[in-house]
N, C-alpha and C positions, 0 to 999 in steps of 0.2 A: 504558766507557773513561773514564777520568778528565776529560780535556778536554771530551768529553758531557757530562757530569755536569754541569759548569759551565754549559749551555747557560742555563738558565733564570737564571742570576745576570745574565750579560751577555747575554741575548738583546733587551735592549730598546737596541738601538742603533738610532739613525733608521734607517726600512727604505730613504729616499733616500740613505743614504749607502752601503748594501750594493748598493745598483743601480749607484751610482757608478761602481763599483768590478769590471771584467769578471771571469766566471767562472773564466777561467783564474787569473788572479792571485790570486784567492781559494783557489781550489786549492792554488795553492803555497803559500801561506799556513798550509794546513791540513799540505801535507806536510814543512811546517818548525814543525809542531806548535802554532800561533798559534793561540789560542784565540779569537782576534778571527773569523781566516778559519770557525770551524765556527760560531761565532751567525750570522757574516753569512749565510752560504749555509742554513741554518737557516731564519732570518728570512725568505729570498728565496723560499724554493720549499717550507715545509712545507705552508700557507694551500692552495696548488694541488694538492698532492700529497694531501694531506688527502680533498680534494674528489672527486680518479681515484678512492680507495680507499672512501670512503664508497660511492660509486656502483656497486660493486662490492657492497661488503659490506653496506648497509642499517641498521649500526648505528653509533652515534656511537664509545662505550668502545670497541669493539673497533677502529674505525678510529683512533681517536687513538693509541690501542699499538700497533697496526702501522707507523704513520705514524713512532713512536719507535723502533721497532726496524730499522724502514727505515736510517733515520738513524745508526743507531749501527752499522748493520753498514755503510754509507757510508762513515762516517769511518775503521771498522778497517780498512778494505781499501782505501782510496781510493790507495795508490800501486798497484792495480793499473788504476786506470781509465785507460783508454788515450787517450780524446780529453778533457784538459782542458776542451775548450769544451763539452760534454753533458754537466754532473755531471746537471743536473734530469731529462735522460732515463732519465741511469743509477741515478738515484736511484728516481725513479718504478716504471722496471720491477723493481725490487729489491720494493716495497712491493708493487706489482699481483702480482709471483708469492709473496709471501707472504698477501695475502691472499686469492687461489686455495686454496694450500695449506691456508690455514683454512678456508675454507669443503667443502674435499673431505675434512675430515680431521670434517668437520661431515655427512659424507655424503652431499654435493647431488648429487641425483639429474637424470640426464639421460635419456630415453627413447629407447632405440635405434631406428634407422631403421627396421630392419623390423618395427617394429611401431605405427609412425607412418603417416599416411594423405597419400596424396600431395598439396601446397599447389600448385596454379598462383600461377605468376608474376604474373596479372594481380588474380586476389583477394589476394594477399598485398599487394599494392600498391595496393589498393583506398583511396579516401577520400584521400590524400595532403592533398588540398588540406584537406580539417575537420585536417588535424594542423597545417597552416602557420597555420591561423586561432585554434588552441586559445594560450593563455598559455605563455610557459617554463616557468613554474614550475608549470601544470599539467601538462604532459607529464614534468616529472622526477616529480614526485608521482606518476602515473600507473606510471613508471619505477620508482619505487620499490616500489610494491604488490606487484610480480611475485616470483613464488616466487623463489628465490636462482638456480637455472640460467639462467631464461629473465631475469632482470636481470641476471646476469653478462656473457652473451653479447651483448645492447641493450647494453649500456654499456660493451663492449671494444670493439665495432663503431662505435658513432654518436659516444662522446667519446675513445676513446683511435688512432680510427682504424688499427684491426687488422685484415688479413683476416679471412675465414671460415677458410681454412686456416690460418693462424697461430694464430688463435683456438682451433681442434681439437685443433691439436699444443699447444698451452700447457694446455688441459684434459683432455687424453687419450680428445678422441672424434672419431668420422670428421666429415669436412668437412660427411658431408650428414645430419646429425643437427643439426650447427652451425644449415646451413640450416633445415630442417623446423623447430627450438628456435625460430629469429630470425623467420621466417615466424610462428609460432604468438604471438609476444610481442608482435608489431605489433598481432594482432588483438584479442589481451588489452588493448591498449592503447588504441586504437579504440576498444573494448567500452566501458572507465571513462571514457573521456573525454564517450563521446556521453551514459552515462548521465548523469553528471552533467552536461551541456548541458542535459539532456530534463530532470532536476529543479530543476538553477538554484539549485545547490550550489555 
């Protein structure tokens, strides 16, 4: 869309002043075609939304062009969004299911339940406390390692705050594959964390 297009001309407008400024207003702004309200809202919430997507996807380029198409399918449709005050939510889940849709269209594979081996509750939650103690930034890292399903799933759960059924019905597999996936990815992540404790990497 044309007003998109402009983003990057006038996108550098102080980000304190797009805060300023509530979301709703900005909205209308956009639906009276102001090219001011699509940098601001732009500006406010691409940086976080960026970040959902990434966590998903594991690669920069492809998260920056979804994060853009995100955006631009936002603004064509924005007089359908119906709570003014959540563009960022509704922005967000526009990008999370388009970068799903890339990654299944990428053939990420999920292992059906019945052919998974049954995780107790108490080993899958095993070590809690070595993850409270590891760094942020090594647990993303760690997070990030993981094949594309099993980081999907970790990172719709722990940062977008999704069920496990939600999470099933968004990627089209039963709830308890979700589980046994999110069970198996803790462990994998356990796994990389301690090794590298044990090497002092």
């Amino acid at each position: 869309m044309q007003q998109f297009n402009k983003l990057v001309e006038i996108s550098f407008i102080p980000l304190h002043l797009s805060i300023s400024i509530n979301e709703q207003e900005l909205v209308k702004q956009c639906l009276a075609g102001e090219e001011k309200g699509y940098a601001m809202l732009y500006n406010k919430y691409a940086k976080p939304i960026y970040h959902a997507v990434f966590r998903v996807m594991g690669n920069i380029a492809e998260s920056e062009d979804i994060v853009q198409e995100a955006f631009c399918t936002a603004f064509e449709q924005i007089s359908k969004l119906k709570n003014q005050n959540n563009f960022e939510g509704w922005v967000k889940r526009i990008a999370i299911n388009q970068a799903i849709s890339t990654l299944r269209k990428k053939k990420m594979v999920f292992a059906d339940e019945s052919k998974l081996e049954a995780v107790a509750d108490e080993e899958a939650d095993l070590d809690e406390e070595f993850l409270f103690q590891c760094r942020v930034d090594e647990v993303k890292a760690a997070i990030q390692s993981l094949p594309d399903g099993y980081r999907t799933i970790v990172s719709l759960h722990l940062f977008e705050d999704m069920g496990q059924e939600e999470i099933g019905n968004l990627l089209g597999i039963s709830h308890a594959t979700v589980r046994s996936q999110y069970h198996r990815a803790k462990k994998k992540i356990f796994t990389v964390l301690k090794d590298k404790a044990n090497y002092g990497t």
